[in-house]
C-alpha positions as CSV (number, residue, x, y, z in Angstrom):
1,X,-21.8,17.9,-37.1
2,X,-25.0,20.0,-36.7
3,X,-25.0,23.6,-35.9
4,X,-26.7,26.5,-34.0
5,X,-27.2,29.9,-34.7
6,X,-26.3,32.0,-32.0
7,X,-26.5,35.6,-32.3
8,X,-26.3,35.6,-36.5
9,X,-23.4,32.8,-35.4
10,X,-23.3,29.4,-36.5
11,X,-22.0,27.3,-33.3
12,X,-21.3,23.6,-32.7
13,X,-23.8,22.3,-29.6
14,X,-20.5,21.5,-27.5
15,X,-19.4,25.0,-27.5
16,X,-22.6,26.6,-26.6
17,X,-23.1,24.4,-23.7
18,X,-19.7,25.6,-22.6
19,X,-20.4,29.4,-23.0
20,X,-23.3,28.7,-21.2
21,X,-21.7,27.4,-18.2
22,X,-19.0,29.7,-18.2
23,X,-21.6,32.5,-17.8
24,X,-22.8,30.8,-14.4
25,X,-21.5,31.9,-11.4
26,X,-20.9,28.7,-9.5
27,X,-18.8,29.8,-6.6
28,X,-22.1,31.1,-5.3
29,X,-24.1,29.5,-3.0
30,X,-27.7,28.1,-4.0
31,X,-29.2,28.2,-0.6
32,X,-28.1,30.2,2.8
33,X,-26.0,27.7,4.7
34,X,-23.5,28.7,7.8
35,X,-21.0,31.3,7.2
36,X,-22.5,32.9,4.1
37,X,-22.9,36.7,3.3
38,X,-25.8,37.5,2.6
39,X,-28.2,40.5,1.5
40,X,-31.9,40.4,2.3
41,X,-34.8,43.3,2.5
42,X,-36.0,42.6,6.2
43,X,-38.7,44.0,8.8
44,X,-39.1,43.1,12.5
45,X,-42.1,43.8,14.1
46,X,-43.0,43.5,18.1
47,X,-46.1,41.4,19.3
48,X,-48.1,45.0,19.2
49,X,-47.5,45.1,15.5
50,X,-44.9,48.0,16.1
51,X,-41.6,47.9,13.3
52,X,-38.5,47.9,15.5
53,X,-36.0,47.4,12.9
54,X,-36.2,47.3,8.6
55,X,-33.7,47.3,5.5
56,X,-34.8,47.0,2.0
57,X,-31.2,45.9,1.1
58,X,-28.5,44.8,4.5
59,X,-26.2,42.1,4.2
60,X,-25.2,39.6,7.0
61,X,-22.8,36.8,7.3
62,X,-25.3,34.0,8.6
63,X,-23.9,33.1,12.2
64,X,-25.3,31.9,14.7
65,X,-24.5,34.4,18.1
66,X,-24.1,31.7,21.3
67,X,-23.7,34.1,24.0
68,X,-24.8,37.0,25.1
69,X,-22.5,39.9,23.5
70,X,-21.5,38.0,20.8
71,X,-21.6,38.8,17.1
72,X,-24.0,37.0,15.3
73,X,-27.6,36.7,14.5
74,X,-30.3,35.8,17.2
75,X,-30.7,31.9,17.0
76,X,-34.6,31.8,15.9
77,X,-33.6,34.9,13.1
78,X,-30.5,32.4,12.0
79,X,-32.5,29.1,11.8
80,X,-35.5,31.1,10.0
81,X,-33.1,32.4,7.0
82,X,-30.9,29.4,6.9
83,X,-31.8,27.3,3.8
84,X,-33.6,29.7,1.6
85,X,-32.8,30.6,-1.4
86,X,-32.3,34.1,-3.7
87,X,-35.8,35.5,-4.7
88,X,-37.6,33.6,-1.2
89,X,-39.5,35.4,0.9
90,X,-40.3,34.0,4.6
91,X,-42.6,35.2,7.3
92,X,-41.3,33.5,10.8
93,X,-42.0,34.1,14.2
94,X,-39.0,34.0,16.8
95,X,-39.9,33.2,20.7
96,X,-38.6,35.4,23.4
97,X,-35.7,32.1,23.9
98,X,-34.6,32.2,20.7
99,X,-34.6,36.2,20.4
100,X,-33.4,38.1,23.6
101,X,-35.2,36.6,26.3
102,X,-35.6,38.1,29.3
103,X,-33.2,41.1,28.8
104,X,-34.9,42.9,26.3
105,X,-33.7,45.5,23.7
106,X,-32.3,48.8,25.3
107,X,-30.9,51.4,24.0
108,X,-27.7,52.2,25.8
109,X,-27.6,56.4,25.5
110,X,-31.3,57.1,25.5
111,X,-32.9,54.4,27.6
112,X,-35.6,53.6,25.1
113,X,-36.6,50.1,24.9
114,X,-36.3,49.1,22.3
115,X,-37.5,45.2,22.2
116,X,-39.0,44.8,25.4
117,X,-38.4,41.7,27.5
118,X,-39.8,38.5,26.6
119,X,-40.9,39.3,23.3
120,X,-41.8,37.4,20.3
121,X,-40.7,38.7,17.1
122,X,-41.8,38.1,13.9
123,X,-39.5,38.6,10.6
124,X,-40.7,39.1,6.6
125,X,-37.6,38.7,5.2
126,X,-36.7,38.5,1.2
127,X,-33.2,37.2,0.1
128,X,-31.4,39.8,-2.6
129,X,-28.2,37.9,-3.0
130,X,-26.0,35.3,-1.7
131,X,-22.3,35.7,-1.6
């Protein structure tokens, strides 16, 4: 049987095909699908160019919100990330009826708006990890 050297060791093909796939980690997920955690560097910017909202490193469980109120990423921010894979960077714009319409962005204690009504958005994103 022929032999490899691995680190100064001499090792039979078989057995370094298995330590190589041992080091995998295959419980993770290649690409973002439905009901995955995952961590991404992100930036949101208005139709004026104006950043509302950035992380170089948050983590999200990909969901889709269907109602108002609910938990859950904005549909056009959920079908822009879904299928991408670690090390991907995407640029996507989001339309006001697959963002938050016609209600806008406030902010509850101060008033501000902060997304204003019938807005598109548009998303760099960059995918860190996937859980």
């Amino acid at each position: 049987m022929s032999m490899i050297s691995l680190a100064g060791r001499r090792v039979a093909p078989l057995l370094l095909l298995a330590l190589v796939l041992a080091a995998c980690d295959s419980s993770a997920p290649e690409f973002i699908e439905d009901g995955a955690s995952v961590t991404m560097a992100y930036e949101g910017r208005l139709e004026n160019g104006n950043v509302f909202d950035s992380s170089s490193a948050a983590t999200f469980t990909i969901a889709r919100a269907t109602n108002p109120g609910d938990r859950g990423l904005i549909p056009g921010f959920y079908d822009g990330v879904l299928g991408l894979a670690v090390g991907e960077e995407k640029t996507f714009d989001i339309p006001p009826d697959q963002a938050y319409g016609e209600a806008g962005i406030v902010n509850a204690q101060t008033g501000e708006v902060i997304i204003p009504p019938n807005e598109t958005l548009t998303f760099y994103v960059r995918i860190l990890a996937i859980q």
